[in-house]
N, C-alpha and C positions, 0 to 999 in steps of 0.2 A: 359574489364570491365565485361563479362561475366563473368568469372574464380569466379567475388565474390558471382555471382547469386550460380552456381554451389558448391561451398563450405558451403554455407547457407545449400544446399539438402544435404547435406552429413549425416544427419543425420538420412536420412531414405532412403538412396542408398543401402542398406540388399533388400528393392523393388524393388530395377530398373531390369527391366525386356531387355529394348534396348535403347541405344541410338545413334543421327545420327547427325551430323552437315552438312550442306549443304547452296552453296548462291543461291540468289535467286537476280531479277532483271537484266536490264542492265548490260553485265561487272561484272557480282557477286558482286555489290557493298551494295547485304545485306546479312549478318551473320546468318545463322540462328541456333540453337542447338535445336534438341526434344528429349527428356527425358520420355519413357516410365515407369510408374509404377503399381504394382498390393499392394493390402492389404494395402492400406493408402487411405485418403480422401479428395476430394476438397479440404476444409475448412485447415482440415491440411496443406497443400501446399500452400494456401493461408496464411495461420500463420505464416510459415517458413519464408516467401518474403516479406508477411506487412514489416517485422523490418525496411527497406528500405521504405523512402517516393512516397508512390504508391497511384497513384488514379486510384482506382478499379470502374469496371461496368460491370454490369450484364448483359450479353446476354439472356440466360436462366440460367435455375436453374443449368443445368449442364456445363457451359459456362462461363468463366470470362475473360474479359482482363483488364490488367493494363498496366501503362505507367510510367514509371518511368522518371519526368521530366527533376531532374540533369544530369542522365545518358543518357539519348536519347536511353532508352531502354524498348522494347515491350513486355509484358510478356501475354501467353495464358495459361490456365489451363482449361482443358474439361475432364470431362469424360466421357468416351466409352460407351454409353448404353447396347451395348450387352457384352462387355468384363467388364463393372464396373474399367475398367484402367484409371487411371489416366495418362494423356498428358498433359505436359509441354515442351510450345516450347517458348526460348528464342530468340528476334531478335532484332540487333544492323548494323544500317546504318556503312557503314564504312568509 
């Protein structure tokens, strides 16, 4: 279910700078993908992913996480204070 987060960003992958998938928990039994970006914005990235039914919230200004509730999928978007990069990391229970 990833695959369609990921194809949404294709649109501004000319930024990606690095990306890494890795699990995390018990048993690797969560997914995770993070999607390094330079020269694109929060808000942007958050555009791309609204199209999907997301309930977003604010950590900080530079900070969001969403939840996408059909999918049982975690979505973070921060950006770097000292780098201005945008991080997006996708996670999905398996």
């Amino acid at each position: 279910m990833l695959e369609a987060y990921e194809q949404k960003l294709t649109s501004i992958s000319t930024y990606k700078v690095n990306e890494d998938h890795y699990a995390t928990a018990r048993n690797g039994q969560v997914y995770n993908f993070k999607i390094t970006y330079e020269s694109t914005t929060l808000d942007e990235v958050k555009n791309i992913l609204s199209e999907e039914k997301i309930n977003w919230r604010e950590v900080k200004k530079r900070h969001l996480i969403g939840y996408d509730l059909d999918d049982k999928i975690e979505i973070e978007i921060i950006r770097d204070i000292n780098t201005k990069a945008i991080i997006v990391i996708l996670e999905k229970d398996r």
